[in-house]
N, C-alpha and C positions, 0 to 999 in steps of 0.2 A: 104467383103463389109459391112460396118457399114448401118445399117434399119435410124440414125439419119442423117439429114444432115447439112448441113453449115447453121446456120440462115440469113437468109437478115433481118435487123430490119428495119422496116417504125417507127415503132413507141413507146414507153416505155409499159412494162404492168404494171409497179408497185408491188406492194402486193399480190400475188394469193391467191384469197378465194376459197378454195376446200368443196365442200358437204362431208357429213359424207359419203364413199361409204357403198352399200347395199354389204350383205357379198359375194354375188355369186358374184358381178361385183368385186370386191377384188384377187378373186380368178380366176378372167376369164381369157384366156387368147386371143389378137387379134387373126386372122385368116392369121396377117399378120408375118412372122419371130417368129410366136408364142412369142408375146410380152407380158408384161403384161396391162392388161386396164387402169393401172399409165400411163404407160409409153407410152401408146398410146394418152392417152390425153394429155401427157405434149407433143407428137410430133404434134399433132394438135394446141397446142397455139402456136406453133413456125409458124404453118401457120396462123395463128391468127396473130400474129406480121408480119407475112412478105404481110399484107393482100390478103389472102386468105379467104374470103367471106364463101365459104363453099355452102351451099345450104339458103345464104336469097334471100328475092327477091328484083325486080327490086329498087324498094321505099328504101328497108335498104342498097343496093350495095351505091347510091345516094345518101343518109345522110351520109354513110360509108364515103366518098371522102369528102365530103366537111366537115364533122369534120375531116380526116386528115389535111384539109388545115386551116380549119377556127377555130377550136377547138367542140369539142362533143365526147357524147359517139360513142365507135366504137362497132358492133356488128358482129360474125359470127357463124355460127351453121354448125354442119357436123357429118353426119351418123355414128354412131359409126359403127367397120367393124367386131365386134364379134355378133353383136346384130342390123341390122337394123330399128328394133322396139326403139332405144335407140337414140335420138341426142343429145349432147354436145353442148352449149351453151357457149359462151363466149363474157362478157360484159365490155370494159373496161373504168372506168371513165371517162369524161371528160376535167380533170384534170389528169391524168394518176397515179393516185396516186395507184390503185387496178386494178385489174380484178378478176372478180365474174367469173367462173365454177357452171355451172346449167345442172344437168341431167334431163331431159324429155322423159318420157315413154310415146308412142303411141301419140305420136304430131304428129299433120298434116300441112307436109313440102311439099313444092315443090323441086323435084326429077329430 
C-alpha cells in the first residue's frame, strides 16, 4: 500500500515556494512509513489542496471557505509528525498563482 493518496483538488496551488530546509530537517525522516520530511510535506499540501485546514482555528477555517468561494488567500497549518515542536504552513495566493511553505519552530497552535 502506497503512504500517498489520490488527490481531491478544491483548488490550484500554483508555484510552490519552499524555505531553504535546516540540514537536520533534510535528513529527517517522518515517523510515518519512514518518509522523508520532503515528502511528507509535499503529502501535507495535497491536503492543503484538498482543504484540509490542518490545525487553524475557527476565524482562518471561515475566511478559509469563503475565499474558496468568493476568492482569497487560503491558509492551513499542520504538526509536522517527526517533530511536533515544528508546524508547516501553507499559504496560497489569492489569485492561486504560488503557494508559500513556512516552517515554524515553537509556534503556539491550537491542538
Amino acid at each position: 500500500m502506497s503512504f500517498f493518496k489520490e488527490p481531491v483538488v478544491h483548488f490550484p496551488t500554483g508555484k510552490h515556494i519552499w524555505p531553504k530546509l535546516p540540514a537536520y530537517l533534510d535528513r529527517q525522516e517522518s515517523d510515518i512509513e519512514h518518509i522523508s520530511f520532503f515528502d511528507y510535506v509535499t503529502y501535507k499540501l495535497v491536503d492543503h489542496q484538498a482543504g484540509d485546514w490542518g490545525i487553524v482555528d475557527e476565524e482562518t477555517k471561515l475566511a478559509n471557505a469563503h475565499a474558496l468561494e468568493h476568492g482569497g488567500p487560503l491558509v492551513s497549518r499542520h504538526l509536522c509528525a517527526s517533530d511536533p515542536d515544528i508546524v508547516v504552513e501553507f499559504i496560497t495566493e489569492a489569485n492561486r498563482s504560488a503557494t508559500r511553505i513556512i516552517l515554524h519552530k515553537g509556534l503556539s497552535c491550537p491542538r
